[in-house]
Backbone as CSV, one residue per row, in Angstrom:
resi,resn,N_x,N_y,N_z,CA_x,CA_y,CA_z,C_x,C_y,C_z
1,UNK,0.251,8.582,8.363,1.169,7.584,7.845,1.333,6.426,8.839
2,UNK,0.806,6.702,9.747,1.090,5.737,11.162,0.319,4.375,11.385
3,UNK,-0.925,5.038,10.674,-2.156,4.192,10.196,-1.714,2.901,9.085
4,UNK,-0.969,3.944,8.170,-0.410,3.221,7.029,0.342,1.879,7.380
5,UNK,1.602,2.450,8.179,2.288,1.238,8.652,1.546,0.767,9.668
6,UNK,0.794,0.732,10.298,0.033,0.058,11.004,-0.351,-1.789,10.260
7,UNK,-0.896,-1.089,9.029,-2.167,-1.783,8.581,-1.008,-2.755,7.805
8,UNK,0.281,-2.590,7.081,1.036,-3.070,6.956,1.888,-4.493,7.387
9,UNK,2.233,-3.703,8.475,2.799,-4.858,9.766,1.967,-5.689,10.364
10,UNK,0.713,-5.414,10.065,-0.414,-6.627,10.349,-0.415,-6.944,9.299
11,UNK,-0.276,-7.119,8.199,-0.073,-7.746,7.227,0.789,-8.812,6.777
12,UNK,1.822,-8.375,6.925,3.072,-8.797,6.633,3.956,-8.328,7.811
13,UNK,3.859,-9.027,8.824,5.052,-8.179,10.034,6.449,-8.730,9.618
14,UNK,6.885,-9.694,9.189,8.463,-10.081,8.786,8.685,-8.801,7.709
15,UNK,7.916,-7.757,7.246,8.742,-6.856,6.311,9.281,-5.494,7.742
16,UNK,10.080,-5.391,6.732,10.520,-3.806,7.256,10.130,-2.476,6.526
17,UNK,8.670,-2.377,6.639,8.197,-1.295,5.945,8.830,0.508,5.505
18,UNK,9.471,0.346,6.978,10.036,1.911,6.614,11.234,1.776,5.891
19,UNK,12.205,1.048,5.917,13.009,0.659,4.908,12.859,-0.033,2.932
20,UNK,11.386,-0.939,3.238,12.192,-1.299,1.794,11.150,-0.659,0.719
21,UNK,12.018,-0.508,-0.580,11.475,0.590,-1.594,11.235,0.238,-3.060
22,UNK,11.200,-1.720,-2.527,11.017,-2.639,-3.943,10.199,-3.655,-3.502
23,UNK,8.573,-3.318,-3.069,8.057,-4.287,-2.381,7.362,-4.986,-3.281
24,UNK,7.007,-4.824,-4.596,6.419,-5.252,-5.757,7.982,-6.025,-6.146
25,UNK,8.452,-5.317,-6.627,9.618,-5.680,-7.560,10.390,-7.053,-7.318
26,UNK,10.835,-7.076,-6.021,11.495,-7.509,-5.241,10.649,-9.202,-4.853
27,UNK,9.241,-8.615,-5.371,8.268,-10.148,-4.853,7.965,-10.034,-3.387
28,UNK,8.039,-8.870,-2.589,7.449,-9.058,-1.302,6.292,-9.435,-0.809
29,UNK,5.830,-8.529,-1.555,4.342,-8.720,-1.506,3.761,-9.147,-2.880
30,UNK,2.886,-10.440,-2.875,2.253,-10.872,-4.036,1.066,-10.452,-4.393
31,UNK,0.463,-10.765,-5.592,-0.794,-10.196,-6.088,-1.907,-10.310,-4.873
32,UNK,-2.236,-11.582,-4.559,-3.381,-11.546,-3.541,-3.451,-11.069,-1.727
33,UNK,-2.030,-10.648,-1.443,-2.121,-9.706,-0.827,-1.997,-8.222,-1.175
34,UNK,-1.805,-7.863,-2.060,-2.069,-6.327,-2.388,-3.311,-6.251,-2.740
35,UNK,-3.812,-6.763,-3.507,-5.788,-7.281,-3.058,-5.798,-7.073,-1.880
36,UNK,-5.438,-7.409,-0.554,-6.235,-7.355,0.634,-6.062,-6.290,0.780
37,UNK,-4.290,-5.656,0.491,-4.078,-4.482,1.012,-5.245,-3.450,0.427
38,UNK,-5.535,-3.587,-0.705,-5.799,-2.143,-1.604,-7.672,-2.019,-0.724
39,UNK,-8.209,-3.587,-0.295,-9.154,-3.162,0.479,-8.893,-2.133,1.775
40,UNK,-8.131,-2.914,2.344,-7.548,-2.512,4.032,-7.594,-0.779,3.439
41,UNK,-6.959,-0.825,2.535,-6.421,1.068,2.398,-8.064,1.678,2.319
42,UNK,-8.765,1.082,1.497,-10.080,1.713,1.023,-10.986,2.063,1.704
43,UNK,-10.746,1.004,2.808,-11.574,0.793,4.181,-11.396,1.946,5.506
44,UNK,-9.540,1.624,5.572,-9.064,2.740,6.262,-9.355,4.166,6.140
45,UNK,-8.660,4.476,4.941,-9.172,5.989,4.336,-9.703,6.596,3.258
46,UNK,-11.123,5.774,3.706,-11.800,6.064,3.195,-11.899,6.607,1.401
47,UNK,-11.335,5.459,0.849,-11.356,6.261,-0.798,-11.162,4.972,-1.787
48,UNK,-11.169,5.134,-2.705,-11.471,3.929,-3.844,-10.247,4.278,-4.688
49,UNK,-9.372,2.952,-4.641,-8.300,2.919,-5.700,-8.543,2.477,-6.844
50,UNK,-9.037,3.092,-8.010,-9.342,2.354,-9.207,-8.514,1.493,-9.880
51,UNK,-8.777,1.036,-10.671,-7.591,0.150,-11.147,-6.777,0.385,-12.146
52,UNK,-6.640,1.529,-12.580,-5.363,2.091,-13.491,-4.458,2.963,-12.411
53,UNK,-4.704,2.719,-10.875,-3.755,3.411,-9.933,-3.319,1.828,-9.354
54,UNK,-3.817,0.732,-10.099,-3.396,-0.166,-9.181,-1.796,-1.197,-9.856
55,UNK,-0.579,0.000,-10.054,0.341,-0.287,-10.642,1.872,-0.549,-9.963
56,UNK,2.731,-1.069,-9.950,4.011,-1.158,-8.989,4.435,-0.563,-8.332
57,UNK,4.409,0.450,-8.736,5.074,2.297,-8.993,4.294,2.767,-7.812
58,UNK,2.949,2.820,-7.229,2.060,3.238,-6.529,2.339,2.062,-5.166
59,UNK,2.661,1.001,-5.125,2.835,-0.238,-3.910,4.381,-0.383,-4.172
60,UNK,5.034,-0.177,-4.370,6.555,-0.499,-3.931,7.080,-0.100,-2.781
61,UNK,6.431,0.850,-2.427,7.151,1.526,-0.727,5.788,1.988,-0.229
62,UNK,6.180,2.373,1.349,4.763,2.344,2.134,4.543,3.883,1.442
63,UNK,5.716,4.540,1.533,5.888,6.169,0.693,5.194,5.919,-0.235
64,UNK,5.305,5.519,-1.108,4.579,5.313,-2.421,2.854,5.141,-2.152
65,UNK,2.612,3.929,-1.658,1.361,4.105,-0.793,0.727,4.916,-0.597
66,UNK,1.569,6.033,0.723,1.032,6.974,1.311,0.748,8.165,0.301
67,UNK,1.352,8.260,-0.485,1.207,9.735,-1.786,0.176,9.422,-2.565
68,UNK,0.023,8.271,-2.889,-1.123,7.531,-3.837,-2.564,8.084,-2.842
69,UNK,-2.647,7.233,-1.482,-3.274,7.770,-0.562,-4.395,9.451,-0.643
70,UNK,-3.219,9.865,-0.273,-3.162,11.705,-0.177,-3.823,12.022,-1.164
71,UNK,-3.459,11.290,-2.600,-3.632,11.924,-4.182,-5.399,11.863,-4.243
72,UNK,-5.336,10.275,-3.760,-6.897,10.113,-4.277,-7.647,10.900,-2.588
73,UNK,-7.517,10.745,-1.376,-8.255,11.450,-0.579,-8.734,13.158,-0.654
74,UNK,-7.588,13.774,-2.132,-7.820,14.761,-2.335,-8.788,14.675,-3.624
75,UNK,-9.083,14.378,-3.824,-9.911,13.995,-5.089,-11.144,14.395,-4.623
């Protein structure tokens, strides 16, 4: 998970990742950076987010992220 917020805070360092839990919702993060992100993740660990996982619900919190993560590395 360390990785996770890592890749995050180089991203976007003005967020407070371990805190907020409406990062879609809220407009934190916009479409063409969750594009970069969903590379950065793919790249990192190693796995392919298809695009019916690529929904709010799955990027609103780094938590959210990280389970999405886990789900598909178990795949």
């Amino acid at each position: 998970m360390e990785e996770l917020y890592e890749i995050l805070e180089e991203m976007q360092p003005e967020i407070d990742f371990h805190k907020e839990t409406a990062l879609i919702d809220d407009h934190l993060l916009d479409s063409l950076t969750v594009l970069s992100l969903i590379s950065e993740l793919e790249d990192a660990f190693d796995i392919t987010i298809p695009a019916v996982e690529i929904i709010p619900q799955n990027f609103n919190s780094a938590e959210a992220m990280w389970e999405l993560i886990q789900r598909l590395a178990d795949e």
